[in-house]
C-alpha positions, 0 to 999 in steps of 0.5 A, spaced: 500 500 500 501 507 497 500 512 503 502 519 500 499 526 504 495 529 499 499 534 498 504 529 494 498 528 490 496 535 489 502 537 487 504 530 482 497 532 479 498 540 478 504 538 475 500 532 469 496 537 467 501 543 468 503 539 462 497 536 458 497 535 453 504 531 453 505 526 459 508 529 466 514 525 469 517 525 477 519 522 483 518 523 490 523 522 494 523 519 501 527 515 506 524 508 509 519 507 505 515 514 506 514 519 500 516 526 503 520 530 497 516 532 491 522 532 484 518 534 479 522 532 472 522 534 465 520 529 460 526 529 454 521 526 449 516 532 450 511 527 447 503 526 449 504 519 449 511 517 451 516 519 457 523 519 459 527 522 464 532 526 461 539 523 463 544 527 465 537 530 470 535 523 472 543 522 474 543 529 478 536 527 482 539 520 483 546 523 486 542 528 490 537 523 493 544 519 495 547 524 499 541 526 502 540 518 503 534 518 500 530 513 495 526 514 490 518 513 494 514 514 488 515 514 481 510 518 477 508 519 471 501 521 466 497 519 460 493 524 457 489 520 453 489 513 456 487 511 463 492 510 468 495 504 466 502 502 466 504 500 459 509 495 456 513 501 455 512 503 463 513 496 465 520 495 461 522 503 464 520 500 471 527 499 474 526 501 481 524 495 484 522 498 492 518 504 488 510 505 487 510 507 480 503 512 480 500 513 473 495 519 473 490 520 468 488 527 464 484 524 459 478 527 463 478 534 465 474 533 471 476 527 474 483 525 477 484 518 476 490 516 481 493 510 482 499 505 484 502 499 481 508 495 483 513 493 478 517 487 478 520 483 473 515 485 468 509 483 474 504 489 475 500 490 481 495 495 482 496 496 491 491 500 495 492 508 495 491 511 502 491 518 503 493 522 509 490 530 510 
């Protein structure tokens, strides 16, 4: 299970419909399994279907965590016209096997569909999303 305040999950969802129409990327970085610093990213592919962290960011967000000896809690991304399910681009990305990967959905203007997966060795598993005041 993901518990996550929602602050975290207002932040990651002003930040995907800060980029509709291309897909948003970030991390929340934490210590034992908590997600406390929200990181958001820049997609390098700028595309409304597909994500990828720029590499020399990616490399400086991940040092950064290190030397404040944090991991990356969450992983998060969104799609802008498809529901918030991992894809099997997603699944092949998914490289942080502690991590919760959170997809968030824009396709809807109105209505946020936020949801959690764990990705391990090509297995998706939707968990439970708890959300803290």
């Amino acid at each position: 299970m993901l518990t996550i305040s929602q602050e975290l999950v207002d932040k990651i969802v002003a930040h995907a419909r800060a980029d509709h129409p291309d897909e948003a990327c970030g991390v929340i970085a934490g210590r034992n399994g908590v997600p406390e610093r929200f990181i958001p990213m820049e997609n390098a592919e700028r595309s409304p279907t597909f994500y990828r962290f720029d590499s020399m960011e990616q490399f400086r967000v991940w040092r950064a965590m290190d030397d404040r000896d944090e991991e990356p809690v969450v992983i998060y991304h969104s799609h802008t016209a498809t529901e918030a399910y991992p894809s099997r681009t997603d699944v092949s990305y998914a490289s942080e096997p502690q991590a919760h990967y959170v997809l968030v959905s824009t396709k809807d203007a109105d209505d946020v569909e936020f949801r959690s997966y764990r990705i391990l060795d090509g297995v998706i598993e939707e968990e439970e999303v708890r959300f803290l005041p």
